[in-house]
N, C-alpha and C positions, 0 to 999 in steps of 0.2 A: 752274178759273178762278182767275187770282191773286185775292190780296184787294186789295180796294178802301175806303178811306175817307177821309174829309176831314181836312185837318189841317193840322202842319207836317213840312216836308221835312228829315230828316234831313243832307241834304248842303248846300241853297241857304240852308236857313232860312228861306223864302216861308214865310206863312201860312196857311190856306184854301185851300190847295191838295188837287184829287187827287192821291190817293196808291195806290203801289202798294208790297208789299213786295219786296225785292231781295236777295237771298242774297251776300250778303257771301263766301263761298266759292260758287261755283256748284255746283249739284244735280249736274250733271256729271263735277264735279272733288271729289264727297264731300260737299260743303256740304248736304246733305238736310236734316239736322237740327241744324246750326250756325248760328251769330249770322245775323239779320238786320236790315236798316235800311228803313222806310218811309222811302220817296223818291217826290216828285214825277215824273208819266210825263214830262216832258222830261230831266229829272237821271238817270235811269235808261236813256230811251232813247239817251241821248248815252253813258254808261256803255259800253251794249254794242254801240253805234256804234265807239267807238274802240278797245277792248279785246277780244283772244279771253278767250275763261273760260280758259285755261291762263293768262295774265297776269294777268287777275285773283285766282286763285285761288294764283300766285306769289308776289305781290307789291303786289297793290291789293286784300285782303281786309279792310281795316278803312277806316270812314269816315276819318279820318287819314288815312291812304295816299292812297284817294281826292282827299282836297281838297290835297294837297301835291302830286299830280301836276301838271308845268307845261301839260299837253295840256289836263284837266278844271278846272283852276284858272283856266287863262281864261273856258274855258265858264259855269263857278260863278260866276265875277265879273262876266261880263255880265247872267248867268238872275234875277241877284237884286234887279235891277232891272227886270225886266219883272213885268207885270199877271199874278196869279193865273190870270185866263180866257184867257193869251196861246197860241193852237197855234203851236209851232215845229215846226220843219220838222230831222228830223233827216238827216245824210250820215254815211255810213263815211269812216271816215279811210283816206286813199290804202295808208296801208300794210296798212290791213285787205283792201282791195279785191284787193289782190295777193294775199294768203295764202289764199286761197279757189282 
């Protein structure tokens, strides 16, 4: 089970937020036991909504990277104004849906 606890979100910056930890390289792609960022479960499920772990693991392994992408940087910019308690509702992005 990931870990879970309350806090702030390494990517939005929300407060009081749950958190889960998110492998900055994916466990997949070698990241076992390299860097990780507690992020909020919207900020993380939108992560791997929009990105395969070979992309991220390319080229979206550091928070930077992350929040400079124009895909997740809109996202970021919306999330950081919504309520703590907010469920969103996350979609794969079309070009992920194809790569499958």
């Amino acid at each position: 089970m990931p870990k879970q606890t309350v806090g702030h979100c390494e990517l939005c910056g929300r407060q009081n937020v749950l958190l889960t930890e998110h492998h900055l390289t994916p466990k997949e792609e070698g990241g076992t036991f390299l860097l990780t960022a507690m992020l909020c479960i919207p900020c993380h499920k939108q992560i791997h909504a929009l990105y395969t772990n070979q992309e991220l693991a390319a080229r979206l392994s550091g928070i930077e990277e992350l929040r400079r992408d124009p895909q997740l940087a809109k996202f970021v910019k919306w999330i950081r104004k919504q309520p703590a308690a907010k469920l969103v509702k996350t979609r794969k992005a079309n070009e992920r849906k194809k790569k499958r």
